[in-house]
C-alpha positions in Angstrom: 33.4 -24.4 50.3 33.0 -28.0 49.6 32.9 -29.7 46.7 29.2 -30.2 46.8 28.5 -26.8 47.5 30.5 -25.7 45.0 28.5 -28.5 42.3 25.3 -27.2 43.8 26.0 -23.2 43.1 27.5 -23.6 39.5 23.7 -25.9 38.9 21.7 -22.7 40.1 24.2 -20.1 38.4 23.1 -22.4 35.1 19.2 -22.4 36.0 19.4 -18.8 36.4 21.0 -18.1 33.0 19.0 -20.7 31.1 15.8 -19.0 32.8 17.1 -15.4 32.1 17.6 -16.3 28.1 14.8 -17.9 27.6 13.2 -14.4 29.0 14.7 -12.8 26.6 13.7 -15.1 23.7 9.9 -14.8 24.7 10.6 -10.7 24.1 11.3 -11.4 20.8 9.1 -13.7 19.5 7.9 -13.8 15.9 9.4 -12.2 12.6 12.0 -9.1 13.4 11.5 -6.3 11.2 14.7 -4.4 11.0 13.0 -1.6 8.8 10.9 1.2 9.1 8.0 -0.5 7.1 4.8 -1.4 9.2 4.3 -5.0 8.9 0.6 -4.1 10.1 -1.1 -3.4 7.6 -4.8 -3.0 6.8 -6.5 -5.9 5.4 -9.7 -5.6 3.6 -12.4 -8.3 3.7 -15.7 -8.5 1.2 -19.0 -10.0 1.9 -21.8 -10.4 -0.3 -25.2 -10.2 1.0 -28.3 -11.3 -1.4 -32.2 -10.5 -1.9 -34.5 -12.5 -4.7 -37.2 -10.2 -5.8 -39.8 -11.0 -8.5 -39.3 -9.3 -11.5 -41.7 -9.0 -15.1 -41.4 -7.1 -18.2 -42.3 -4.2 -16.9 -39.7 -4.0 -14.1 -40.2 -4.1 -10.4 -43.9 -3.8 -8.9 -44.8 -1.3 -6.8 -44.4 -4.0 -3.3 -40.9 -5.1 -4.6 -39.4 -1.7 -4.9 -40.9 -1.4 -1.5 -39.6 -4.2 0.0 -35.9 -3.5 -1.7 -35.8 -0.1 -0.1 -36.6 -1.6 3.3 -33.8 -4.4 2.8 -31.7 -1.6 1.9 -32.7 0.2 5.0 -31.9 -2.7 7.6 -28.5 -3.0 5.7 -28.1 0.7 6.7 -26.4 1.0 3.1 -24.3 3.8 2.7 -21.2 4.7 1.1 -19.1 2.3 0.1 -21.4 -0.6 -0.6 -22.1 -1.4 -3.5 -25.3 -2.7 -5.3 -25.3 -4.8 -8.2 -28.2 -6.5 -10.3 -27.7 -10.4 -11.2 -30.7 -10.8 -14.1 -30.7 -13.6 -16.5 -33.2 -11.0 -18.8 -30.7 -8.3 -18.3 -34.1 -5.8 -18.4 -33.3 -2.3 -18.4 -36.6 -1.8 -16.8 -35.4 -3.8 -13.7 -32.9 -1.9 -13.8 -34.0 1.3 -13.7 -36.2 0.3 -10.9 -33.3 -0.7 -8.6 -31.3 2.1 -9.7 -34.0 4.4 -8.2 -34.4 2.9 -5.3 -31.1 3.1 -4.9 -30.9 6.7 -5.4 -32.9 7.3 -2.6 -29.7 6.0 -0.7 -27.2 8.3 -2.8 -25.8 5.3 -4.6 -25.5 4.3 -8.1 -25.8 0.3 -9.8 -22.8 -1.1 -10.8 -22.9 -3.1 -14.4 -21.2 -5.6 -13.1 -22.3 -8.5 -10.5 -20.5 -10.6 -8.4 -20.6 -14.7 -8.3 -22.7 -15.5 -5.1 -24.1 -19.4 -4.6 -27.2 -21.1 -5.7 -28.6 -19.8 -8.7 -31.7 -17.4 -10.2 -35.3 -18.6 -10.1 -37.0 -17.5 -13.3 -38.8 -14.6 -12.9 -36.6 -13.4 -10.2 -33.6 -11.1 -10.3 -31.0 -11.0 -7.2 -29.8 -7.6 -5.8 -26.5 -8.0 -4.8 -24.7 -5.9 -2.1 -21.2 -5.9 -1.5 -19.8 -4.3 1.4 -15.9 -4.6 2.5 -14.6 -4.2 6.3 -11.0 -2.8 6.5 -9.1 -3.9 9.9 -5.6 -4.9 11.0 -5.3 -8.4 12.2 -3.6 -9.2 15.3 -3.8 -5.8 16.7 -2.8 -4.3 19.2 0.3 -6.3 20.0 1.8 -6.2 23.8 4.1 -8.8 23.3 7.5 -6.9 23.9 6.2 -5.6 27.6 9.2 -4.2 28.6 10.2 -2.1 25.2 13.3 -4.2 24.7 14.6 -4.5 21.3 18.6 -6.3 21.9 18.6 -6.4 17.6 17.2 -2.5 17.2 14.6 -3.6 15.5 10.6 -2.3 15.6 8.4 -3.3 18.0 5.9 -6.3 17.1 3.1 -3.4 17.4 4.9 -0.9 15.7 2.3 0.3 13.0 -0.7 -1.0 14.5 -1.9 2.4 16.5 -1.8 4.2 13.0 -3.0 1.9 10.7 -5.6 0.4 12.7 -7.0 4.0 12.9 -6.5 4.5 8.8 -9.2 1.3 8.7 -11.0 2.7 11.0 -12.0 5.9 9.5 -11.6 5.4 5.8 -15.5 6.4 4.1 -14.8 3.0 1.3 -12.4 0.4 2.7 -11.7 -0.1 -1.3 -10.1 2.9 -1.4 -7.0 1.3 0.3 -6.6 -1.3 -2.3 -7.1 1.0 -5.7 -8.1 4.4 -4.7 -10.5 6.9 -5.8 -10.6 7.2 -9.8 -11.8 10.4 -11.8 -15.3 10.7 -13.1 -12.9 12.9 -16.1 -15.4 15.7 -15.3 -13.2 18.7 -15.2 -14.3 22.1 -13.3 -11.4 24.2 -15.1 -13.7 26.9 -16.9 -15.7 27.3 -13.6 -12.7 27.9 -11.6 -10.9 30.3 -14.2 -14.1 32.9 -14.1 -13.7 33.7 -10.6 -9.8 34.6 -11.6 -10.5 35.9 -15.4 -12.7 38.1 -13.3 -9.9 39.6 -10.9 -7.6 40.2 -13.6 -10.1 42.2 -15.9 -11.0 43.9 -13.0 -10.2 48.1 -13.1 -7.8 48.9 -10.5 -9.1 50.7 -7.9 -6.6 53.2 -8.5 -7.4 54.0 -12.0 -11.5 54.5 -11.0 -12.1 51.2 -11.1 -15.2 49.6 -9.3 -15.0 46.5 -6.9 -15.0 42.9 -8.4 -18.5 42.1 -10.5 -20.4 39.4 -9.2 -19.6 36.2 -11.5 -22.6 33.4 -10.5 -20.7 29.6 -10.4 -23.9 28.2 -12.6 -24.2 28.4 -15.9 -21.5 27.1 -19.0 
């Protein structure tokens, strides 16, 4: 072999290494996550949406309630949102008004109302509805194609199936962030009846009779 053909084949054995590397570098691109912790995770996202009614001393009339509970409809409110009352007056008539047209949608008024832009006309009080998206940004990732991991780290995706499907389903997005807290309502003495029952029971072998029925209701 020549000279020349030997300059020539050591070029394209270079190209073809340079080419295979940087192959391998677009298989692991972005951060490496060496654990078994999803760096996927669920991010929840809030938006505010608004409605002026007219308000007087005596609460809502008759075509405001009306027309809440039809904005309430086309936001097909359900659980999870929540609805909060921005009044200057802070009239409990108003809002006793909005918490029963808000009942009719199984939810309650929160005491608190968010900052949302521009300002109260007088006379008017702004329902406020707050509804948060859960999702997974990014997701699904197919960047690793071939299922290559040279470091033994996690996939880029790794995570995404699951916790995509976790914001997916959850009933209140918020629940991700704090969870659910008590009402401190406690059921004990309803639930001790059924087994106060069973022990004070006769047994059967002494003549006794079958369980009493023991009604739920009641203190």
């Amino acid at each position: 072999m020549t000279n020349r053909n030997k300059r020539f084949a050591a070029t394209a054995v270079a190209l073809s290494l340079g080419v295979g590397l940087s192959a391998c570098g677009t298989l692991n691109e972005g951060p490496q996550n060496f654990s078994l912790d999803s760096v996927n995770q669920p991010i929840v996202e809030r938006q505010n949406y608004t409605l002026d009614v007219a308000s007087g001393g005596s609460g809502l009339s008759v075509p405001e309630q009306a027309r809440l509970a039809d904005w309430f409809e086309t936001l097909d409110l359900g659980y999870g949102d929540r609805i909060a009352v921005d009044d200057p007056t802070a009239s409990p008539a108003v809002l006793e008004d909005v918490a029963a047209v808000a009942s009719r949608f199984g939810l309650l008024v929160s005491p608190d109302a968010p900052v949302t832009n521009g300002f109260v006309d007088p006379g008017n009080v702004r329902i406020v509805v707050t509804r948060s998206m859960a999702s997974v940004p990014g997701c699904p990732i197919w960047r690793d194609q071939y299922g290559i991991e040279q470091g033994n780290q996690t996939s880029p995706g790794f995570g995404c199936a699951v916790n995509s499907n976790i914001a997916a389903m959850v009933a209140n997005p918020e629940h991700l962030l704090e969870g659910e807290s008590g009402t401190g309502d406690t059921v004990i003495m309803r639930s001790n009846r059924a087994i106060d029952a069973y022990r004070e029971a006769e047994p059967s072998g002494n003549g006794g009779t079958s369980l009493p029925r023991v009604s739920s209701e009641g203190g």
